[in-house]
N, C-alpha and C positions, 0 to 999 in steps of 0.2 A: 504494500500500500504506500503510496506516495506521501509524503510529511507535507503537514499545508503549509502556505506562504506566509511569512510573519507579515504584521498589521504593517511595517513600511515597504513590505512588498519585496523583501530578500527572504528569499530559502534560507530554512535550519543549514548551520556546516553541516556537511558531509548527505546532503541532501543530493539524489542522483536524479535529475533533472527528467521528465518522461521523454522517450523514444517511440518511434513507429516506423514500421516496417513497410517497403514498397510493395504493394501487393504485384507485381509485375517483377523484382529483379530480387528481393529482397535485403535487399539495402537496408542497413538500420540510417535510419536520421533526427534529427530534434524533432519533437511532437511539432514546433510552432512555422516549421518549414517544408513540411509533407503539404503536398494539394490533393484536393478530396472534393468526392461531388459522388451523389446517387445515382443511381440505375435502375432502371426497372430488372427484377430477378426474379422468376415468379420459384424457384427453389429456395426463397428467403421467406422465412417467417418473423417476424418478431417476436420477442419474450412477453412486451407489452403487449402485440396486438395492435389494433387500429389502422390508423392511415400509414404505419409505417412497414404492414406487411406488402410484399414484394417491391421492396426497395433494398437496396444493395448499397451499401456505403465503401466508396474504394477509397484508396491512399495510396499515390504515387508520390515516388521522389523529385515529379519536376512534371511538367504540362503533358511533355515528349512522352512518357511512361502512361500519363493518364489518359489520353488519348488512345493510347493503345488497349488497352484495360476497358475504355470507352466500345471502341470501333467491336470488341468481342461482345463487348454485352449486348451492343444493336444487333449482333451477327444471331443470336441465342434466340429462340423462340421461347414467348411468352405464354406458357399451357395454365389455364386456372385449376385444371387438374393435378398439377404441381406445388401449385400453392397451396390448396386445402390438404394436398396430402402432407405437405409440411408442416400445414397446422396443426393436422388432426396426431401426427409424430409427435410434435412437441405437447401437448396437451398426455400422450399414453405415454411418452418418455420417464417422466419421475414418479408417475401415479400407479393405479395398478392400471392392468390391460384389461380389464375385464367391467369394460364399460359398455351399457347402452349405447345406440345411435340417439336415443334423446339424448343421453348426457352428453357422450361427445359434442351433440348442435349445442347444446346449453354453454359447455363450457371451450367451445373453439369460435363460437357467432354464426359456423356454417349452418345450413342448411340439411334435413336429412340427406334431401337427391345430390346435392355436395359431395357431402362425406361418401354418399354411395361410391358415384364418380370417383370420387379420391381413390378410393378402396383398388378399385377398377383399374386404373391409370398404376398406379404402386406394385398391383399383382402382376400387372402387362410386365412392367419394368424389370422387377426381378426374374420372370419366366425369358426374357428378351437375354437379360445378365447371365440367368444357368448355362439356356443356348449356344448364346457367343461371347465366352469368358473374352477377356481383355488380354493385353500382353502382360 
């Protein structure tokens, strides 16, 4: 955890200033000199919820990196089937799995025929993954 900044606005001694990571080269840099900007990502859920799911928050080390990181996210297709299965992940993730599709709509905001779809879309994926493992 990062130690706060004293009331004249200098860090504790031996305070290690925060860093961020270029999501493109992975470069460490000072927090205050990374560029950053959303994307639409329909594989992103948020913890909160809200307006902030399918949004994708990048951090590059300079315009040239973000733009790249940019130019793939436009190249990605956007599946709302992706997104509710994300949701409906994160909601069974820390709970138990052995929930209702009420509860799930109750406690993701989806929609039964949502979650259904989700369901649908996730089974597809994995049966497509057994098929044709990766390198």
């Amino acid at each position: 955890m990062w130690k706060r900044v004293r009331r004249g606005g200098r860090p504790h001694r031996g305070t290690v200033p925060p860093v961020d990571l270029c999501d493109l080269c992975a470069v460490t840099l000072p927090a205050d000199h990374a560029v950053r900007c959303l994307v639409p990502d329909s594989s992103c859920a948020s913890a909160r919820g809200g307006r902030a799911d399918g949004l994708r928050l990048l951090t590059a080390c300079g315009e040239e990196h973000l733009e790249e990181l940019r130019e793939a996210y436009r190249r990605r297709p956007f599946v709302e089937e992706e997104l509710w299965a994300a949701k409906v992940a994160q909601v069974l993730g820390p709970g138990p799995h052995a929930l209702t599709v009420a509860e799930l709509a109750r406690r993701t905001g989806l929609h039964e025929p949502e979650i259904h779809r989700a369901v649908v879309w996730h089974n597809r994926r994995l049966r497509e993954a057994r098929e044709h493992p990766g390198p």
